[in-house]
C-alpha positions as CSV (number, residue, x, y, z in Angstrom):
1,X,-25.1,-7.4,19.9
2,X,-24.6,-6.8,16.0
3,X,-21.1,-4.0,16.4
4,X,-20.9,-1.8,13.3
5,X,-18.7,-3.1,10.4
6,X,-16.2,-0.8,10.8
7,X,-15.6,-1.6,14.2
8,X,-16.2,-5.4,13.0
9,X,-12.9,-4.9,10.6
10,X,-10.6,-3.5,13.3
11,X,-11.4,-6.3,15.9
12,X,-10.3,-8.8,13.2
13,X,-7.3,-6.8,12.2
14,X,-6.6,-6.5,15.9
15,X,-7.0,-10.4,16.4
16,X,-5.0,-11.1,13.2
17,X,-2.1,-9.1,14.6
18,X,-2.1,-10.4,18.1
19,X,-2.0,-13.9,16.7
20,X,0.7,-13.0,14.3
21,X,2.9,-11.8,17.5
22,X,2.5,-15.4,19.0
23,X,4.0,-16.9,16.6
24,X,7.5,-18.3,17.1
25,X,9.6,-16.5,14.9
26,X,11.1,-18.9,12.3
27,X,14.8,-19.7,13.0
28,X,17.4,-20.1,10.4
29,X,18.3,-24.2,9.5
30,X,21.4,-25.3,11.7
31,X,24.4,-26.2,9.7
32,X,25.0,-30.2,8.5
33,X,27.4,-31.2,10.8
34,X,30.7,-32.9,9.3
35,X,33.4,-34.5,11.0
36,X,36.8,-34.4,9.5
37,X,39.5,-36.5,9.7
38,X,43.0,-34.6,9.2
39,X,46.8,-34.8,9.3
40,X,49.3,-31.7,9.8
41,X,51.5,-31.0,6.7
42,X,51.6,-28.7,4.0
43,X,49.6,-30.3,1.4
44,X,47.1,-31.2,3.5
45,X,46.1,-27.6,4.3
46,X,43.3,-26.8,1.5
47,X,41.2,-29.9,3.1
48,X,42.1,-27.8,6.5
49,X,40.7,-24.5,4.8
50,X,37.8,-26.2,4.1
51,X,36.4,-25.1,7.6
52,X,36.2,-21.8,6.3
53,X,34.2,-22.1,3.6
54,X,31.7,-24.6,5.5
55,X,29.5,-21.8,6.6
56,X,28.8,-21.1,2.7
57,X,27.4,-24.3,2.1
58,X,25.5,-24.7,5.1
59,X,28.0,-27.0,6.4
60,X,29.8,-26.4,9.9
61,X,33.4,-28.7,8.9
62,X,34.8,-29.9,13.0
63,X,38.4,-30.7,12.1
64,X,40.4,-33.5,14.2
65,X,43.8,-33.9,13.5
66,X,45.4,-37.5,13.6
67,X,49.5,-38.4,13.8
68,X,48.9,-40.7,10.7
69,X,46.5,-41.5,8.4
70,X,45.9,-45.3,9.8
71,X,45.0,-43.9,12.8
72,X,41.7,-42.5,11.0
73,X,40.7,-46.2,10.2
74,X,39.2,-46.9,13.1
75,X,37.6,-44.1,13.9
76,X,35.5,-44.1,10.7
77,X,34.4,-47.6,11.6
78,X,33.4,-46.4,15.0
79,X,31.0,-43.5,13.4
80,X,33.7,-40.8,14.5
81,X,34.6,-39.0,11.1
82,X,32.2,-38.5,8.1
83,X,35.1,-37.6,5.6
84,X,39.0,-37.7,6.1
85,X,42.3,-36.1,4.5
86,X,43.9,-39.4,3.8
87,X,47.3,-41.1,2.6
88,X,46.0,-43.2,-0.4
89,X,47.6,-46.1,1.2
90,X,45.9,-45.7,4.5
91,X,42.7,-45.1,2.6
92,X,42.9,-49.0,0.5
93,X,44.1,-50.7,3.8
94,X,41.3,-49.3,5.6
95,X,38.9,-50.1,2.8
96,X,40.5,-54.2,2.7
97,X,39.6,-54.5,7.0
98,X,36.2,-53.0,6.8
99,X,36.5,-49.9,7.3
100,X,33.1,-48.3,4.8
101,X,34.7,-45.2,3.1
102,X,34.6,-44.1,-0.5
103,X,37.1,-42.0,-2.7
104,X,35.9,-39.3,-3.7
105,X,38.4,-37.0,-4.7
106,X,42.2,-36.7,-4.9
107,X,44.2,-33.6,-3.0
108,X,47.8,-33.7,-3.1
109,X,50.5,-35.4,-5.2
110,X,53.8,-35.8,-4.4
111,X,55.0,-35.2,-1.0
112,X,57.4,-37.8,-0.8
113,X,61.5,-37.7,-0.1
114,X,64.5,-40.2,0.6
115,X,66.6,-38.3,2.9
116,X,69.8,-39.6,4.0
117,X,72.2,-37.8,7.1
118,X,74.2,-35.6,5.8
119,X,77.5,-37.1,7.0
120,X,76.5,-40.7,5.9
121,X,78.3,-40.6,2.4
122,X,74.6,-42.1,1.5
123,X,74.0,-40.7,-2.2
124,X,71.9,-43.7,-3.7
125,X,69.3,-45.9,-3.2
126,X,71.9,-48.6,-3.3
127,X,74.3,-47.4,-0.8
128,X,71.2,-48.2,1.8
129,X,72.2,-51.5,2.2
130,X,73.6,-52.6,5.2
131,X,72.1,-49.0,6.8
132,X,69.1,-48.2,9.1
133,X,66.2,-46.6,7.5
134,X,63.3,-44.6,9.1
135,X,59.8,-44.3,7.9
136,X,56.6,-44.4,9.1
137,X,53.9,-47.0,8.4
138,X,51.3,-46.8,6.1
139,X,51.9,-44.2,3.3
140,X,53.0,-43.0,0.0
141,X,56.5,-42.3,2.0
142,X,56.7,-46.2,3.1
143,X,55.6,-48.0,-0.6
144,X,57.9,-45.8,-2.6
145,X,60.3,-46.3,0.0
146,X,59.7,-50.4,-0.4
147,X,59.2,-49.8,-4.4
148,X,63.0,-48.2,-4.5
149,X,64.6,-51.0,-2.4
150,X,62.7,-53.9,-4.5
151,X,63.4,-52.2,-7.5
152,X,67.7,-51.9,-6.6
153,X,67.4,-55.5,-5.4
154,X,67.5,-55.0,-1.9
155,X,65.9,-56.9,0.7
156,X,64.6,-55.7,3.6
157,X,62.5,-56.2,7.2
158,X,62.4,-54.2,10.8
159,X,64.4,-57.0,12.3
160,X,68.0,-57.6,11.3
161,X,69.5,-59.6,8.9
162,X,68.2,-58.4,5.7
163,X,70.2,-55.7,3.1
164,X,68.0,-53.4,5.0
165,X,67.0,-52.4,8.6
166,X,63.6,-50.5,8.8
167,X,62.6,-48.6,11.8
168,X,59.3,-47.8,12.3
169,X,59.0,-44.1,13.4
170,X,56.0,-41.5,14.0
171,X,56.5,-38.3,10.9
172,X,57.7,-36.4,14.1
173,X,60.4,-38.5,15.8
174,X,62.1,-39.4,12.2
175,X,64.0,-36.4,11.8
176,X,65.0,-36.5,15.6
177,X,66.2,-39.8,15.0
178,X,68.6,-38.6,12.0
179,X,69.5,-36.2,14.5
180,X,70.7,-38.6,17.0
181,X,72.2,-40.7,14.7
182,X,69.8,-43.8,15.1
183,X,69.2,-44.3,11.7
184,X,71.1,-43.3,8.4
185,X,68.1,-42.5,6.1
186,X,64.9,-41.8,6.2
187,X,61.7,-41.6,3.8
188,X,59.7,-38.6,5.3
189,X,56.9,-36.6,3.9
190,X,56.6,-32.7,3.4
191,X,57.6,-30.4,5.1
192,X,59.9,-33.0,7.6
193,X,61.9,-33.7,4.8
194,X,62.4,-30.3,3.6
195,X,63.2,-29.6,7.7
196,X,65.9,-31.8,7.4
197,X,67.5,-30.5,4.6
198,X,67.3,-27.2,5.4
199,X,68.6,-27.6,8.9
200,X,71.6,-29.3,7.6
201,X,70.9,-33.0,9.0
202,X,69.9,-34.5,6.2
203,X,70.5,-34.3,2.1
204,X,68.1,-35.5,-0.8
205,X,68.9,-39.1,-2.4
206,X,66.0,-39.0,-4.0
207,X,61.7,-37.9,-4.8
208,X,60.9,-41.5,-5.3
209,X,58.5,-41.2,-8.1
210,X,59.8,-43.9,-10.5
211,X,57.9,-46.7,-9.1
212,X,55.3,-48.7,-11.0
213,X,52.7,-46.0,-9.5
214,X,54.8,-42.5,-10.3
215,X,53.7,-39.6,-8.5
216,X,51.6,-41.0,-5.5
217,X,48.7,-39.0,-5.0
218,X,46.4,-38.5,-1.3
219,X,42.9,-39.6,-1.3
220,X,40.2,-37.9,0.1
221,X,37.7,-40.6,1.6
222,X,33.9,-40.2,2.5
223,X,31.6,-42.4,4.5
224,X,29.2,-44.3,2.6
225,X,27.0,-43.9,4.9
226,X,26.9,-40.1,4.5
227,X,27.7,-41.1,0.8
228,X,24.3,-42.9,0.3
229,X,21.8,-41.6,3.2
230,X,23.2,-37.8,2.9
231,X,23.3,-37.3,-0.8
232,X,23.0,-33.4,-0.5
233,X,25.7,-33.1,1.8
234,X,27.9,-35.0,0.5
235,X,27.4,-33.0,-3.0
236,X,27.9,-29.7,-0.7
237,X,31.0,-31.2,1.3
238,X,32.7,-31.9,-2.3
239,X,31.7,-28.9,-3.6
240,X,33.0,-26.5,-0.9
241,X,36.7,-28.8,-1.0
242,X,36.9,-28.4,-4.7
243,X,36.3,-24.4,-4.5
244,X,39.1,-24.8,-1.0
245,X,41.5,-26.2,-3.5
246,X,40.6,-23.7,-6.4
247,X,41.1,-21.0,-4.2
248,X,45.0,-22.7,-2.7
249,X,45.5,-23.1,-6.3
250,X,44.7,-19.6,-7.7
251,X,45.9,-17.6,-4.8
252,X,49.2,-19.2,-4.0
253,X,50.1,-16.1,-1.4
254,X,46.4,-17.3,0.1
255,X,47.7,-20.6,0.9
256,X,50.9,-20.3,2.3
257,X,49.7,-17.7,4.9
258,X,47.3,-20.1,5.7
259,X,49.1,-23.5,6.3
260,X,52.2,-21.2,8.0
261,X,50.2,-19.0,10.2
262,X,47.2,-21.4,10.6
263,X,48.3,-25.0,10.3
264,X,51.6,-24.7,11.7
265,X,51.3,-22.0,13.8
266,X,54.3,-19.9,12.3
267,X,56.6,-22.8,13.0
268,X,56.9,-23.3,9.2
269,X,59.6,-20.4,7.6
270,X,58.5,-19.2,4.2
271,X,61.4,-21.3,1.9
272,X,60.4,-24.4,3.9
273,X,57.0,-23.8,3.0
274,X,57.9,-23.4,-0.6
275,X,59.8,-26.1,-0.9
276,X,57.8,-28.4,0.4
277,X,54.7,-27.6,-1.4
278,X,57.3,-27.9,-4.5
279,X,57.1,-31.4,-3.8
280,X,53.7,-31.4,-3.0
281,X,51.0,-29.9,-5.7
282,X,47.7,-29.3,-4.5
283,X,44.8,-31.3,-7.0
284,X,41.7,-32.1,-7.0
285,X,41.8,-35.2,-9.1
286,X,42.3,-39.1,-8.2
287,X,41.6,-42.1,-11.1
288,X,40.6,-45.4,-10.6
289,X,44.0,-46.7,-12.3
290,X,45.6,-44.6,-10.2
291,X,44.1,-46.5,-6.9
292,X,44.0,-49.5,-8.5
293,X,48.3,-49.5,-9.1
294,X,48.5,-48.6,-5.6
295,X,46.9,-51.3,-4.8
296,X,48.6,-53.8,-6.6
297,X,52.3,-52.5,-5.9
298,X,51.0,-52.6,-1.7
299,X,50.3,-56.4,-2.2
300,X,53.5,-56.8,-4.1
301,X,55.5,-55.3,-1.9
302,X,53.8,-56.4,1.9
303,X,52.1,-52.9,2.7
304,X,49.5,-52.7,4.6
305,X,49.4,-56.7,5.3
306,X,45.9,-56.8,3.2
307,X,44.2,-60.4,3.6
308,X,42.0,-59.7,0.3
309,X,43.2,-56.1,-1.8
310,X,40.1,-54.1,-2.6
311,X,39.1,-53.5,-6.5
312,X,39.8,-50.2,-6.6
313,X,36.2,-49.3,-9.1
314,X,34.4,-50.6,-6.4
315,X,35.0,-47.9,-4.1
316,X,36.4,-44.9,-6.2
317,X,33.1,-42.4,-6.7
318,X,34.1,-40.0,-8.5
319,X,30.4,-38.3,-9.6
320,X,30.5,-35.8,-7.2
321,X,33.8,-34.6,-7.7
322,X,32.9,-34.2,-11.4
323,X,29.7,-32.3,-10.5
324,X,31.5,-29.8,-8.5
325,X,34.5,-29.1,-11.3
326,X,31.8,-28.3,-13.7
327,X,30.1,-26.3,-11.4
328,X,33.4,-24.1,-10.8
329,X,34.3,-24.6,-14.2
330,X,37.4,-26.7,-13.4
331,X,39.0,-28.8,-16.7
């Protein structure tokens, strides 16, 4: 039976619409996924905030937080983290035992402090000898630490019978251990160091920034397997940390709510936070030289107990970094 046209045009609309309403509807792409390696302290807090800029760049940042940066190191080899806030130190050692990371950007300088207890009579880097000295392994806070004793010829090991006594501490037992009176001095990061001051255990000897490698500076480090098989979201992870750190940078009242409230929880008072961050600049920028005198001055001086150093252009990629600066239009 031949139905009028008419009719013929409404079946077909009919049909069309029915089969349009069958149709899944079409969901929304899922956020990349990145895993991110992070410590607690001050001026790692703009890496934190990253998390809340992730949604913008279709990214969905899962933050784990670590007790030191050499504890990172092994899980990036096992597949763990994609991209990790890390002591520049930590970063080269990895790199020397295998661990496949990149550094891709820079995010703090500074950081660093020689504290001695207040009622040591300590007041130099020379009066440490024949005194116990605290510091944990691996970091800008142990190499300057090494850097100052070398450099006012004293020796040193974590067994006695050197000019100097090292003991090995986690960043949250060395200012209990001032406390207690196990050790005389410590070398602690921000804001411990600016703790201790404050709460009248310790006093300043000295921001050890006169070494062969000046102001250290923290690295942030990459897969390369995310690196090379994730190109795009590697270029949107860098971009959304530079714009984190832009935003720390420009909105200074921005940050410290954040790492106070956020980070610490509001265990951090507002001139503890200032003072530490006043050791401990926010950046965005690493160099090759840079990584590359850290390296050297770690063999020199026994850190990180590397059987072959990395070359530091081999594994600083800094094209991304670039990118995203002139994308924000950051000198």
């Amino acid at each position: 039976m031949k139905f009028p046209r008419p009719f013929r045009v409404f079946a077909s609309l009919a049909l069309a619409s029915a089969f349009t309403l069958t149709l899944p509807a079409q969901q929304p792409k899922a956020p990349d996924l990145v895993r991110l390696g992070n410590l607690k302290f001050a001026h790692y807090g703009a890496v934190s905030y990253m998390k809340d800029l992730a949604p913008k760049y279709g990214l969905e940042i899962r933050e784990q937080m670590f007790s030191k940066g050499v504890d990172i190191v092994p899980a990036i080899i096992s597949g763990e983290i994609d991209i990790a806030a890390s002591a520049l130190e930590a970063a080269i050692a990895g790199r020397a035992s295998g661990s496949p990371v990149y550094i891709i950007a820079g995010f703090a300088k500074g950081g660093v402090r020689i504290v001695a207890a207040k009622d040591s009579g300590i007041r130099t880097i020379a009066d440490l000898k024949g005194k116990r000295v605290g510091v944990t392994r691996g970091g800008p806070q142990e190499l300057c630490l090494l850097a100052e004793l070398s450099k006012a010829g004293l020796t040193y090991a974590d067994q006695p019978g050197k000019d100097v006594q090292l003991f090995y501490l986690p960043y949250a037992d060395l200012n209990q251990a001032m406390m207690g009176k196990q050790i005389d001095a410590m070398s602690q990061s921000e804001p411990q160091s600016t703790q201790a001051i404050a709460s009248g255990i310790g006093v300043e000897i000295i921001k050890p920034y006169d070494t062969p490698i000046g102001v250290p500076t923290r690295a942030l480090v990459m897969t390369e397997k995310m690196y090379n098989e994730k190109p795009d979201v590697a270029r949107r992870v860098v971009a959304c940390f530079v714009e984190a750190t832009k935003h720390f940078i420009d909105h200074p009242d921005v940050a410290e709510k954040y790492v106070r409230e956020v980070v610490f929880k509001s265990q951090l008072t507002p001139d503890d936070y200032k003072a530490a961050v006043n050791n401990a600049a926010f950046t965005y920028d690493i160099s090759v030289e840079h990584v590359q005198a850290t390296t050297d001055l770690m063999v020199k001086c026994g850190v990180g107990k590397m059987a072959v150093a990395p070359v530091a252009k081999d594994f600083v990629k800094l094209d991304l970094l670039a990118r995203a600066k002139q994308e924000l239009g950051i000198k």
